[in-house]
C-alpha positions in Angstrom: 8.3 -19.4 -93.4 8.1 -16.0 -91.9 6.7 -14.8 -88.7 6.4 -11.2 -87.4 6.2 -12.1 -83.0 4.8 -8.4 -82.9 2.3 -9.3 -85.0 -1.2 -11.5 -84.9 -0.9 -12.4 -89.0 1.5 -15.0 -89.8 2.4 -15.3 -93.6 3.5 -18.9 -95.1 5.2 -18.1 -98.7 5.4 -20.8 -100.8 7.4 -18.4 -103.7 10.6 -20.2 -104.9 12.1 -17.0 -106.7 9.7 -14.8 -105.8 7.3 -14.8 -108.9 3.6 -15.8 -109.2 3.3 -18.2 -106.1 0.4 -18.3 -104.1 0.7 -17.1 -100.5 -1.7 -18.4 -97.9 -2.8 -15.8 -95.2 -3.0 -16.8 -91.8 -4.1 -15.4 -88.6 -3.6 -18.2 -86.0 -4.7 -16.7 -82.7 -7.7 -15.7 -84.4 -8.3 -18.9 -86.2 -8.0 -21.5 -83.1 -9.8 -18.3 -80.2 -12.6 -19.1 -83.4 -12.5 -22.7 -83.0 -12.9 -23.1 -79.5 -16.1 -20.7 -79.6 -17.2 -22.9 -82.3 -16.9 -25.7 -80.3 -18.7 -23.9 -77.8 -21.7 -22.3 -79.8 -22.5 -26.1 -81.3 -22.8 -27.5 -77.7 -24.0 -25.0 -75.1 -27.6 -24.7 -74.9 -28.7 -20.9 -76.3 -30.7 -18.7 -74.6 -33.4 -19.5 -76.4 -33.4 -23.5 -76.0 -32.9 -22.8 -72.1 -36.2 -21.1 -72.2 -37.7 -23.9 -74.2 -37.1 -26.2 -71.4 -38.2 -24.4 -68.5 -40.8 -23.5 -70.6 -41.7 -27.2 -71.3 -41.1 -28.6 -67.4 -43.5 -26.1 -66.4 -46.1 -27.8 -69.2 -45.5 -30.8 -68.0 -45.7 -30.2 -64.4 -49.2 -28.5 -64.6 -50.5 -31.3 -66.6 -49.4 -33.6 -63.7 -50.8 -31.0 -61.0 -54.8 -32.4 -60.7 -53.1 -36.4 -60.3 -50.7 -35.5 -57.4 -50.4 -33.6 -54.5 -47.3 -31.4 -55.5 -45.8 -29.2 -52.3 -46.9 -25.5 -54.3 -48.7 -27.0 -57.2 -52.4 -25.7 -55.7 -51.0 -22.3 -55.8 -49.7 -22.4 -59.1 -46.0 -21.8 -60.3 -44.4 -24.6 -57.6 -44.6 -28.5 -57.4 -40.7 -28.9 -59.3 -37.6 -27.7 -59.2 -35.7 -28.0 -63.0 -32.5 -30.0 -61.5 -29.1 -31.4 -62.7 -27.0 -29.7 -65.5 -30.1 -28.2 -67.1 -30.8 -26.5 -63.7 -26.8 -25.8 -63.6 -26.7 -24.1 -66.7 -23.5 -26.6 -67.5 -25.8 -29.1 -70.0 -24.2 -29.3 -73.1 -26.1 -30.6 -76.0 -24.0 -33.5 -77.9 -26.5 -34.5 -80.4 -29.0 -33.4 -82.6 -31.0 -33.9 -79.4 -31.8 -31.3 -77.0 -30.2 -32.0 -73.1 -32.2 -34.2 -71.0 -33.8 -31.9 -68.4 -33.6 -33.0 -64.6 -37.1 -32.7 -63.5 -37.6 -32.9 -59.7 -41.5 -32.9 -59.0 -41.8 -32.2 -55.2 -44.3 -35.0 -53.3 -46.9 -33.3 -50.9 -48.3 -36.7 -49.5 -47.4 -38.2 -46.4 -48.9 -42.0 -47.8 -45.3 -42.0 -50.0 -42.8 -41.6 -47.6 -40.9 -45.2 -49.1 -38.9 -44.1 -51.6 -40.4 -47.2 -54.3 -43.6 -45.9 -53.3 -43.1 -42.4 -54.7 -41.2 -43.9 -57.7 -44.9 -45.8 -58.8 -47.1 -43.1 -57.6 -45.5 -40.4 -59.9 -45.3 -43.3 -62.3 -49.4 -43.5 -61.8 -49.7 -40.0 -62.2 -48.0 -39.6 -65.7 -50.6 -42.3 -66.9 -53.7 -40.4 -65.4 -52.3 -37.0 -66.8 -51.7 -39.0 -71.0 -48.1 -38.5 -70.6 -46.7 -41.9 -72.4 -43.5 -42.1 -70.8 -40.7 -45.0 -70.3 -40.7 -46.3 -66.6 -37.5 -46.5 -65.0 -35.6 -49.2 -66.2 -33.9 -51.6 -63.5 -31.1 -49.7 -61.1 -32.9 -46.6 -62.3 -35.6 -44.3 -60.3 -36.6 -41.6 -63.1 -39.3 -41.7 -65.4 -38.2 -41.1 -69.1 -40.9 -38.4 -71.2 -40.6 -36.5 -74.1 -42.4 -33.5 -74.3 -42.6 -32.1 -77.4 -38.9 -32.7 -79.1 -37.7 -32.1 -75.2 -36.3 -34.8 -73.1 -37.3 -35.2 -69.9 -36.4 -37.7 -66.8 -39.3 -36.8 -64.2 -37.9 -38.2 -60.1 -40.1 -37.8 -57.3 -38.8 -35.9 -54.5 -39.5 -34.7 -51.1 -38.1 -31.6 -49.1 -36.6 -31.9 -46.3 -34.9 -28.9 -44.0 -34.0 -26.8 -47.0 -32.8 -30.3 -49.3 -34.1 -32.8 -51.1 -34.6 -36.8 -50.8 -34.8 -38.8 -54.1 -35.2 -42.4 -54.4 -31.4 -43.9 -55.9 -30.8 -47.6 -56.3 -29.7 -49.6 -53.1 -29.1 -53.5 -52.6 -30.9 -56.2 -53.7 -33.1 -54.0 -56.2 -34.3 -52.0 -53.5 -34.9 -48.0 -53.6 -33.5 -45.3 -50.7 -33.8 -41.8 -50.1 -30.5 -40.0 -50.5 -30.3 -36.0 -49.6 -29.2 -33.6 -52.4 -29.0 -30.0 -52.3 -29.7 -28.8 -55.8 -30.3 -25.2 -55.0 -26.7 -25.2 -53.6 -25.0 -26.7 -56.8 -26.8 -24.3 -58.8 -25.9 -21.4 -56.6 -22.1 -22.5 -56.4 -21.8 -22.9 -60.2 -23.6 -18.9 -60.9 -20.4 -17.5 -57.9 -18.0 -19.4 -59.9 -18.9 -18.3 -63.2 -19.5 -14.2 -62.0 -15.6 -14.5 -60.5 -14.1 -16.2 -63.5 -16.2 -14.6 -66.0 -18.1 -17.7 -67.4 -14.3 -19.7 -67.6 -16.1 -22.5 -65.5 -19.0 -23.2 -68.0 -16.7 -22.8 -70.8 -14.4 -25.4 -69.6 -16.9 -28.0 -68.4 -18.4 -27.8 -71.9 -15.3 -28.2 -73.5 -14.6 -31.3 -71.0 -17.7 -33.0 -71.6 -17.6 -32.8 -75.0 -13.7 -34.3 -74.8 -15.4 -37.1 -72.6 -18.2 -37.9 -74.9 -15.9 -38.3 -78.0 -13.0 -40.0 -76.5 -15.5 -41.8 -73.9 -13.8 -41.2 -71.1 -14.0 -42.9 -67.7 -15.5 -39.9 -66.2 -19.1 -38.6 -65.8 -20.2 -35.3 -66.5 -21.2 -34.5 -62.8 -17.2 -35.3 -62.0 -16.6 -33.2 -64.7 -18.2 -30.2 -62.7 -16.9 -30.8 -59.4 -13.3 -31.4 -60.7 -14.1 -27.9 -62.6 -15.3 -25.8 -59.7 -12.4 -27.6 -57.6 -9.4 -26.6 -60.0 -10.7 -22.8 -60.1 -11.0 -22.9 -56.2 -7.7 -23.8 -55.8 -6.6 -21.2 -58.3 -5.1 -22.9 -60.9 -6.3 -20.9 -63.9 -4.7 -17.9 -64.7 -6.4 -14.6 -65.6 -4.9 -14.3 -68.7 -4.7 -17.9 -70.2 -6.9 -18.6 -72.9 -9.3 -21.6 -73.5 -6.3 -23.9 -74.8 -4.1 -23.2 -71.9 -6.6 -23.7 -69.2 -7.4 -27.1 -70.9 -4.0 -27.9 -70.8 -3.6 -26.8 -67.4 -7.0 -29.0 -66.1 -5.5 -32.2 -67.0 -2.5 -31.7 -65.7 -3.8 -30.8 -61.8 -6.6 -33.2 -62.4 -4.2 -36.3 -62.5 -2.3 -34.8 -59.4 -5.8 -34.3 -57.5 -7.5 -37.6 -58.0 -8.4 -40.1 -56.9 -10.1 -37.8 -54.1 -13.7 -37.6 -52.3 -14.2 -34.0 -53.7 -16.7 -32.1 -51.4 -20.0 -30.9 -53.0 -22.2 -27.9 -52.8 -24.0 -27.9 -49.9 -21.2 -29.5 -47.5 -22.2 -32.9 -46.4 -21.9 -35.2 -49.1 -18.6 -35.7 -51.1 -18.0 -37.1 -54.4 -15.7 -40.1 -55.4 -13.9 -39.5 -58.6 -11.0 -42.3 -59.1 -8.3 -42.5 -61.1 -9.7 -44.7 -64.2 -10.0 -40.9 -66.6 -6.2 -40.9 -66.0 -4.8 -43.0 -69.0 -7.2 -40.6 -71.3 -6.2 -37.7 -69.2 -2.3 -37.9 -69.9 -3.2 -38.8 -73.8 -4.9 -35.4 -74.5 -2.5 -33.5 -72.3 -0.1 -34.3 -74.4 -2.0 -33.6 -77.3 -2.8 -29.8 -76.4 0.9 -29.4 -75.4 1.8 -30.6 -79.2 -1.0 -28.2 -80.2 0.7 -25.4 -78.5 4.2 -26.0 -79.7 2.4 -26.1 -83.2 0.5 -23.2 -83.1 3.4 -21.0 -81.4 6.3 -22.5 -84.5 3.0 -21.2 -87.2 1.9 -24.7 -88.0 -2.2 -23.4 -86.9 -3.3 -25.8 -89.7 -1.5 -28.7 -87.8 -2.9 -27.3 -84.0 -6.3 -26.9 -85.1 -6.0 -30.9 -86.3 -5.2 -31.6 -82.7 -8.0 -29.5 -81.5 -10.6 -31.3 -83.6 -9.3 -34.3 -82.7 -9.9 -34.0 -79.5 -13.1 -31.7 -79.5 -15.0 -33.4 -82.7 -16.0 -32.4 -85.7 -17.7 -28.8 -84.1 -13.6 -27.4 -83.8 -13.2 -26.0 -87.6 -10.0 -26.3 -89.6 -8.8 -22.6 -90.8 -9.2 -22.4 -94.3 -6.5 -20.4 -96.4 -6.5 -17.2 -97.5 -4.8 -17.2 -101.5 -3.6 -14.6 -102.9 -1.9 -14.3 -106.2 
């Protein structure tokens, strides 16, 4: 095997003495840079599905507009705010399925200040409006919908001094308000990404996707904050690529939990144990492996890695033969 350092091709020949072998043509920075965009074209929503679901919450919320007083909705254009990851720009899309879209629809009616009473009125409204949709289910406070192809899980909410309340599960099956500041998250995410030119989306995508397949102890809104944490402290370097970033997340993120990570917004602080660990330490060892493979010219063996921890969306380089 042959390898020129000053060089980004990296020839394997398989010619015993030297006639009529086949030589297989690699170019292994290229090939696994390619895999991780792959990874990250098949499970970051496009511009164009993006549009389709702020397109579609809009539909949806001026259908509900003439059964509920919406905060906006008589002036047309308000009554929602598009919320969690979809609102984030950090959904990824893991199935065939589109993201489900966070759908805030913002209560103008001083009769549903209980939290369970603004679950059931909303839940009222989508009947008046013909919106079939499945009622929240028990521990649960949003109403599932499909609009079109287009998931959607509608929550009541009510603005408060620049924030929002929504109803979250409590004891005993009961409902209470808890204070969120969406606009915040969204707005810390957009910094994050214009400073580290899109690194944090890329990384959380890649993370989630890691989660889903290896079903890791760690939800995707940990996922986020543990991302916009790490960059904070400064832990990725300019110049590191998608695989050395990786690497260097689940390293720090076993050093830095368990921790009650502070959210956007600044009074309310996130939980995130130590269960994700085990996982954590298994993959960490698997892009290190990945690395040593790729830097000895075994990028057929690093890209296995890769997919194996990324799914079936990281491709395997496929050989260039020439006679």
């Amino acid at each position: 095997m042959t390898a020129d350092s000053g060089s980004r091709a990296m020839v394997i020949s398989r010619r015993g003495d030297g006639a009529g072998y086949p030589v297989a043509v690699f170019q292994p920075r290229d090939a696994l840079a390619a895999g991780f965009q792959s990874v990250l074209a098949a499970h970051m929503p496009d511009a164009a599905l993006q549009a389709r679901l702020r397109a579609g919450a809009r539909a949806v919320v001026d259908r509900l507009t003439p059964h509920l007083p919406l905060v906006g909705g008589d002036q047309g254009g308000g009554g929602y705010l598009v919320g969690g990851s979809v609102g984030r720009r950090t959904a990824v899309t893991l199935t065939d399925r589109p993201p489900t879209t966070d759908l805030f629809v913002l209560l103008d009616d001083p009769a549903c200040r209980d939290p369970r009473c603004a679950v059931d009125r909303l839940g009222a409204a989508l009947a008046a409006a013909g919106l079939p949709c499945r009622p929240p289910s028990e521990g649960r406070t949003a109403h599932g919908l499909a609009w079109e192809d287009l998931p959607f899980a509608l929550r009541p909410a009510l603005p408060t001094r620049g924030r929002l309340a929504l109803p979250v599960a409590a004891e005993n099956a009961s409902l209470r308000w808890t204070i969120c500041d969406p606009l915040a998250e969204t707005a810390a995410m957009r910094l994050l990404n214009s400073l580290y030119g899109d690194r944090p989306r890329q990384m959380i995508t890649l993370l989630k996707v890691w989660r889903r397949h290896h079903r890791v102890a760690l939800s995707g809104y940990g996922v986020e904050i543990l991302v916009q944490a790490f960059f904070r402290d400064g832990m990725a370097h300019p110049g590191a690529d998608l695989a050395e970033v990786f690497e260097a997340f689940l390293a720090w993120g076993r050093n830095a939990t368990p921790a009650a990570l502070p959210l956007p917004g600044g009074r309310r602080k996130l939980v995130v144990g130590e269960d994700w660990h085990g996982a954590a330490a298994t993959a960490y060892w698997q892009a290190v492996a990945a690395r040593h493979r790729a830097r000895t010219g075994d990028v057929l063996g690093s890209a296995e890695i890769w997919r194996g921890l990324f799914g079936p969306a990281f491709p395997l380089p496929s050989l260039t033969l020439a006679a």
